[in-house]
PDB file of N, CA, C and O in Angstrom:
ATOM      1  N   UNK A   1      81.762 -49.523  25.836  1.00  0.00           N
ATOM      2  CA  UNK A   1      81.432 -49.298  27.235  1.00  0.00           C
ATOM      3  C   UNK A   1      80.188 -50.120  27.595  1.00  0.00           C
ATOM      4  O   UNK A   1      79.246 -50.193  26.805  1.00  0.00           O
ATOM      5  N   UNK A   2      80.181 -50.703  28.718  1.00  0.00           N
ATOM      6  CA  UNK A   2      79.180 -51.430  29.076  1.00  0.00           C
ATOM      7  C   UNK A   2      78.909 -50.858  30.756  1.00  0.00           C
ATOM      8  O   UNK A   2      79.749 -50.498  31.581  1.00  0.00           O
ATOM      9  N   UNK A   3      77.175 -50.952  30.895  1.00  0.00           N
ATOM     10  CA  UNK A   3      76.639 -50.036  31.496  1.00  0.00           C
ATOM     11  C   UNK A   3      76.238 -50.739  32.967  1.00  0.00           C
ATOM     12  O   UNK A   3      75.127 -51.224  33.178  1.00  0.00           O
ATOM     13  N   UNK A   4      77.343 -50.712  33.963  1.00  0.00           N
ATOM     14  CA  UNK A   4      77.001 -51.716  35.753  1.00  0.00           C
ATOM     15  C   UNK A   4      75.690 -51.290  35.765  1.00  0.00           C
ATOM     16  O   UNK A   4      75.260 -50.137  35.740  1.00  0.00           O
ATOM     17  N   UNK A   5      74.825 -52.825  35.826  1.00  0.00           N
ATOM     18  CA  UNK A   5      73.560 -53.083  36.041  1.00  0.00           C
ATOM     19  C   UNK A   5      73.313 -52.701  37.347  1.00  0.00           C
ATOM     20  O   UNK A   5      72.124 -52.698  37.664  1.00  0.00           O
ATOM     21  N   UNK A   6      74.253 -52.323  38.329  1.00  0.00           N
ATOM     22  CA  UNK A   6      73.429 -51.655  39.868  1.00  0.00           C
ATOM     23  C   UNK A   6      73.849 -50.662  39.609  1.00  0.00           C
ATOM     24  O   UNK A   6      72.827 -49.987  39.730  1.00  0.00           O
ATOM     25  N   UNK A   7      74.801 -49.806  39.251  1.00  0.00           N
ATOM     26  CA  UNK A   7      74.566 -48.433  39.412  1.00  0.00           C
ATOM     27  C   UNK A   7      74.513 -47.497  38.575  1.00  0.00           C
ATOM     28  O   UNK A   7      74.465 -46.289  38.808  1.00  0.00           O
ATOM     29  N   UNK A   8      74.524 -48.275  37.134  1.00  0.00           N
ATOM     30  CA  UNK A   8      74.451 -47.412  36.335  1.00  0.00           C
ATOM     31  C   UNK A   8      75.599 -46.920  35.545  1.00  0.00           C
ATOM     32  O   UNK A   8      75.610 -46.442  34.410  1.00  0.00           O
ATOM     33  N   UNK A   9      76.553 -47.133  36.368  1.00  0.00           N
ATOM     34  CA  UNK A   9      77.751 -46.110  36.156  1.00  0.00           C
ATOM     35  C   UNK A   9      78.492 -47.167  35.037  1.00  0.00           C
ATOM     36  O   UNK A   9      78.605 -48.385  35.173  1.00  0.00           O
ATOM     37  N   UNK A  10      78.977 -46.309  33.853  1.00  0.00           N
ATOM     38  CA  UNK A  10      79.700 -46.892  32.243  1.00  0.00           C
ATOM     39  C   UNK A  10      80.935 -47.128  32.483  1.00  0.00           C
ATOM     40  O   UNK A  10      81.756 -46.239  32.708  1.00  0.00           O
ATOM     41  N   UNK A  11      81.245 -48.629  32.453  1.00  0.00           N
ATOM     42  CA  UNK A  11      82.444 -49.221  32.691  1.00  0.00           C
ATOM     43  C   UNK A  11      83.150 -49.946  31.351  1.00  0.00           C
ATOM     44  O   UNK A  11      82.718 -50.732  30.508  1.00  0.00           O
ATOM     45  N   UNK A  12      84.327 -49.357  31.548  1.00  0.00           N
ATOM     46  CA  UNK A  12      84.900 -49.813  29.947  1.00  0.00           C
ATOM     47  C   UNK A  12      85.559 -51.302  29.657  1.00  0.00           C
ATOM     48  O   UNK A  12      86.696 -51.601  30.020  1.00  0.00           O
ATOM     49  N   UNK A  13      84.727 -52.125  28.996  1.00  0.00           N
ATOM     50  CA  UNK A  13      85.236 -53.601  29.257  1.00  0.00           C
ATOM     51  C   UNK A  13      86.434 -53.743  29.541  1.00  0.00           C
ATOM     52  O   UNK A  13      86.833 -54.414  30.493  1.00  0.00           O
ATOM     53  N   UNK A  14      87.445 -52.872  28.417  1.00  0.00           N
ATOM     54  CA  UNK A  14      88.815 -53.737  28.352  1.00  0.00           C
ATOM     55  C   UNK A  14      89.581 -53.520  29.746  1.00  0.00           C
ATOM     56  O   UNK A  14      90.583 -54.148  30.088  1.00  0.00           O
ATOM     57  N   UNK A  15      88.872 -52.422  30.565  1.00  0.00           N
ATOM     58  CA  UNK A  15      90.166 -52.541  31.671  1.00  0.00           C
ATOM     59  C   UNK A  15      89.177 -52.931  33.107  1.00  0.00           C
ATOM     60  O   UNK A  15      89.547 -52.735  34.265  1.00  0.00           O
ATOM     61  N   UNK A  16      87.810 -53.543  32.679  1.00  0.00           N
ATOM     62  CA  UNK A  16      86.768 -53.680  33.902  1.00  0.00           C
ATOM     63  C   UNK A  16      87.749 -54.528  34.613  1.00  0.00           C
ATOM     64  O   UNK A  16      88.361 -55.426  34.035  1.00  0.00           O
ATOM     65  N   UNK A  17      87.939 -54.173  36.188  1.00  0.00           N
ATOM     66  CA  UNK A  17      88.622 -54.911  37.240  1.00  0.00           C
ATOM     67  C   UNK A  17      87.507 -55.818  37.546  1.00  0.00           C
ATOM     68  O   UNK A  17      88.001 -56.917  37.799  1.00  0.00           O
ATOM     69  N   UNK A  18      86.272 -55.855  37.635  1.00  0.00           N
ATOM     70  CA  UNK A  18      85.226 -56.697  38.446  1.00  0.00           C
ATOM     71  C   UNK A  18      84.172 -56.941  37.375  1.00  0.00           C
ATOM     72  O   UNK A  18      83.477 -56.114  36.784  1.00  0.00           O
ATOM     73  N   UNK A  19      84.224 -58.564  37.235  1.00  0.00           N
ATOM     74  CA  UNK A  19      83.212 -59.049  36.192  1.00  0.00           C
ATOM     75  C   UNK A  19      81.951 -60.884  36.849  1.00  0.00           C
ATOM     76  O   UNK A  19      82.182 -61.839  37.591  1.00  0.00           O
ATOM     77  N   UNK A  20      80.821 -60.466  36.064  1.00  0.00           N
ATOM     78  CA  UNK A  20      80.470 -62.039  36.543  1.00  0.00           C
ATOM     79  C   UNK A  20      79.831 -62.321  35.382  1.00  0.00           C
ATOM     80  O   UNK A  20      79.286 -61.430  34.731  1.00  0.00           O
ATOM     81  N   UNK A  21      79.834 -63.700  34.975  1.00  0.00           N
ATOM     82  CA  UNK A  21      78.654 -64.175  34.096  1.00  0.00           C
ATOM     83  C   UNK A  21      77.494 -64.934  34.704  1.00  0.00           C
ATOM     84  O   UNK A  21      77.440 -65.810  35.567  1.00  0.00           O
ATOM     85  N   UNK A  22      76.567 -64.299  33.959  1.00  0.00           N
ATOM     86  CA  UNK A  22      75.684 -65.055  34.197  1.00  0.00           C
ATOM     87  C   UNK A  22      74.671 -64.809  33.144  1.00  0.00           C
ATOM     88  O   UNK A  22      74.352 -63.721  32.665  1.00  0.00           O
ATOM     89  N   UNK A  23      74.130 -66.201  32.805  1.00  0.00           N
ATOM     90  CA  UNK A  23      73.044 -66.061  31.656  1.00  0.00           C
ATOM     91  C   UNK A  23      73.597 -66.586  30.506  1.00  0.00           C
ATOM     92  O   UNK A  23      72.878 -66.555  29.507  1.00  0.00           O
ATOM     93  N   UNK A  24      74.782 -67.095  30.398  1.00  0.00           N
ATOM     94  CA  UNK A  24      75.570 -66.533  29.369  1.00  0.00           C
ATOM     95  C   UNK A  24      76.427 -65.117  28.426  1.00  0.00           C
ATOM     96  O   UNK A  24      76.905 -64.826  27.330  1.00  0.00           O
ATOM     97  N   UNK A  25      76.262 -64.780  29.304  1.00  0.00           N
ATOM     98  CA  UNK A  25      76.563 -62.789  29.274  1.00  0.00           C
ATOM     99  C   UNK A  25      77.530 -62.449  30.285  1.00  0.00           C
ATOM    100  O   UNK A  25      77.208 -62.640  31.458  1.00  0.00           O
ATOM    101  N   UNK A  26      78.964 -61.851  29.945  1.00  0.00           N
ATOM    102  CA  UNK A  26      79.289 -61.264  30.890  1.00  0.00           C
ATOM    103  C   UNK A  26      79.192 -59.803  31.264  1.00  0.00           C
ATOM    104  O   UNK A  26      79.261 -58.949  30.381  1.00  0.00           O
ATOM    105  N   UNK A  27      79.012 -59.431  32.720  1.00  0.00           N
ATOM    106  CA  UNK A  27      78.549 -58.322  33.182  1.00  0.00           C
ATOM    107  C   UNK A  27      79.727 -57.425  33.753  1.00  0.00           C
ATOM    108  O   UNK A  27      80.624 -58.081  34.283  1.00  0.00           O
ATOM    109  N   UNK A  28      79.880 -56.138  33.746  1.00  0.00           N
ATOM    110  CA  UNK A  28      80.807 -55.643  34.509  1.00  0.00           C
ATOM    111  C   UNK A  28      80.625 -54.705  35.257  1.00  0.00           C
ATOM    112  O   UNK A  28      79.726 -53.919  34.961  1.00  0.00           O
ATOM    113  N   UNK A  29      81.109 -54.569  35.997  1.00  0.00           N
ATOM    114  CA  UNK A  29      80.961 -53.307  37.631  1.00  0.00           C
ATOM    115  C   UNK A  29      81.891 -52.483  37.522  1.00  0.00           C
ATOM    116  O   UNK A  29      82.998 -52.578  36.992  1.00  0.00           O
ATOM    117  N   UNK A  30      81.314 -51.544  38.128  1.00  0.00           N
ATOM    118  CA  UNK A  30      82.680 -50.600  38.567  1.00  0.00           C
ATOM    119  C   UNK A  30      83.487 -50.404  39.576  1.00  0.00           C
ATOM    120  O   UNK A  30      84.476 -49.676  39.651  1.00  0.00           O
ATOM    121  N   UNK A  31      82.586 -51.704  41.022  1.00  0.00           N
ATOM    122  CA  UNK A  31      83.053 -51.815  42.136  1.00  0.00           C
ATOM    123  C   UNK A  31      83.207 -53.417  42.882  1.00  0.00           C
ATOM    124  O   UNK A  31      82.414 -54.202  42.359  1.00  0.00           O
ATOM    125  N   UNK A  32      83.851 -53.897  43.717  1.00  0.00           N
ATOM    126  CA  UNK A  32      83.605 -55.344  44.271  1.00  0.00           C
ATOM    127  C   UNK A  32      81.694 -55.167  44.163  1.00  0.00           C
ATOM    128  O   UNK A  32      80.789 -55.688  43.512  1.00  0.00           O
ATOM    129  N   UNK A  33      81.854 -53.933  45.412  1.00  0.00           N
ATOM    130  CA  UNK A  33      80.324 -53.442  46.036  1.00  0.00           C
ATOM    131  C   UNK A  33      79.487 -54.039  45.187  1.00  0.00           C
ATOM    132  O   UNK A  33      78.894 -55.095  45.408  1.00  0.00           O
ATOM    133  N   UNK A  34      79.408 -53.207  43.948  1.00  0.00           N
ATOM    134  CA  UNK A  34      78.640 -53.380  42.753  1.00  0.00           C
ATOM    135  C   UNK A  34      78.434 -54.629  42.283  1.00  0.00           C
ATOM    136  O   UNK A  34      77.282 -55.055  42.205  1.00  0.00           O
ATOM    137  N   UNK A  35      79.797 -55.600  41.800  1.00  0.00           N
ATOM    138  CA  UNK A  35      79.566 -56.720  41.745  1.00  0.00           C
ATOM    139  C   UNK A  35      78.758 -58.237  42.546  1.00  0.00           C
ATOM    140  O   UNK A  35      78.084 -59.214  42.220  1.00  0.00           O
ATOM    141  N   UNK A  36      79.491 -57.493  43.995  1.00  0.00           N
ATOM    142  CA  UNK A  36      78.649 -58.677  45.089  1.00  0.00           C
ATOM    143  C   UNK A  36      77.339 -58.283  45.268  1.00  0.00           C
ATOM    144  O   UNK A  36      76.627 -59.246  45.553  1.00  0.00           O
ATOM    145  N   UNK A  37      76.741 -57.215  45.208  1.00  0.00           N
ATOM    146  CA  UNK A  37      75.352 -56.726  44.983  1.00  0.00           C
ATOM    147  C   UNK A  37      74.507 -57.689  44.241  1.00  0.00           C
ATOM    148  O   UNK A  37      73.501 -58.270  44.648  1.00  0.00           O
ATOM    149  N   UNK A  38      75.326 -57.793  42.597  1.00  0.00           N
ATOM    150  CA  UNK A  38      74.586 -58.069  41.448  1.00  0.00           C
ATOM    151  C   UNK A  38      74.364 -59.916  41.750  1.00  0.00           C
ATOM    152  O   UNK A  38      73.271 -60.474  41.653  1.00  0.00           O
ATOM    153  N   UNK A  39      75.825 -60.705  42.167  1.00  0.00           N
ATOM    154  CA  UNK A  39      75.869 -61.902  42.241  1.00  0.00           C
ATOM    155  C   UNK A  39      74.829 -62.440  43.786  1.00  0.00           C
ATOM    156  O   UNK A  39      74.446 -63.586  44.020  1.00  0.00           O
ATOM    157  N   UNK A  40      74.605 -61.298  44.564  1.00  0.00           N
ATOM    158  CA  UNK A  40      73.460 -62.131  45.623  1.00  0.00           C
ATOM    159  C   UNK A  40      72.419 -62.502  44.971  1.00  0.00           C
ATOM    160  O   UNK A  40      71.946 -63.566  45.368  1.00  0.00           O
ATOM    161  N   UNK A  41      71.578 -61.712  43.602  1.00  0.00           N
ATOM    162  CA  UNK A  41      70.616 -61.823  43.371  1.00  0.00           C
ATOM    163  C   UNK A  41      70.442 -61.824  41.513  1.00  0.00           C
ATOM    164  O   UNK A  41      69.511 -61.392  40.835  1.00  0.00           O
ATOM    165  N   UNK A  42      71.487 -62.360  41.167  1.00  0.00           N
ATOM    166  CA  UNK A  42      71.870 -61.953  39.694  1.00  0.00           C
ATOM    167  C   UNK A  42      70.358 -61.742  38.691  1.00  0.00           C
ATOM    168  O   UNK A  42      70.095 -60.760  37.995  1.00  0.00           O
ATOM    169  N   UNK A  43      69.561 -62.914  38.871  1.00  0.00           N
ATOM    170  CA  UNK A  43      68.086 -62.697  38.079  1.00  0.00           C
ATOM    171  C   UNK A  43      67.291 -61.419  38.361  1.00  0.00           C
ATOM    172  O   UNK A  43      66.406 -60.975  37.629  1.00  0.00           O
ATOM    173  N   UNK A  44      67.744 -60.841  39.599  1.00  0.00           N
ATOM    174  CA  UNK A  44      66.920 -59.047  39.610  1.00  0.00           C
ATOM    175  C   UNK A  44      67.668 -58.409  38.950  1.00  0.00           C
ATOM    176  O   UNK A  44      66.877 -57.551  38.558  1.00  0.00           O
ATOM    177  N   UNK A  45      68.889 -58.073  38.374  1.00  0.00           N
ATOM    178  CA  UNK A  45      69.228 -57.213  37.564  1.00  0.00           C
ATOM    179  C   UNK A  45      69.805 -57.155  36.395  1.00  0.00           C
ATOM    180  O   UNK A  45      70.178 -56.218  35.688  1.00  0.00           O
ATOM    181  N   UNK A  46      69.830 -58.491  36.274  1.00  0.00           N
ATOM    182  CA  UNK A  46      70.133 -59.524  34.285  1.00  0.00           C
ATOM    183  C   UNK A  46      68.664 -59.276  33.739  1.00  0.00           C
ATOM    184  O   UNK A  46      67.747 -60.096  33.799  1.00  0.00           O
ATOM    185  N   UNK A  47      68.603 -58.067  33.222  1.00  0.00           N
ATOM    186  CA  UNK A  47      67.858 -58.044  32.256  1.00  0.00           C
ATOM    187  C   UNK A  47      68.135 -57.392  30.911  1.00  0.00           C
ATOM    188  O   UNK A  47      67.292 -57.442  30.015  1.00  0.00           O
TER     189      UNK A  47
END
């Protein structure tokens, strides 16, 4: 399980519908929401 950097909420890779990389890391959401959140500003919440 990997843990959406905006909300927190534990999203299970193998069936994550919404993903981005960045950094070299891919990230996953639990929502578009969540995702387009993370990609306006990806360096505030890639940590």
């Amino acid at each position: 399980m990997a843990k959406d950097p905006i909300c927190g909420m534990m999203v299970d890779e193998r069936n994550a519908k919404f993903t981005s990389v960045h950094g070299g890391k891919t990230w996953y959401f639990c929502s578009s929401g969540c995702k387009a959140t993370f990609e306006r500003n990806p360096s505030r919440y890639a940590k």
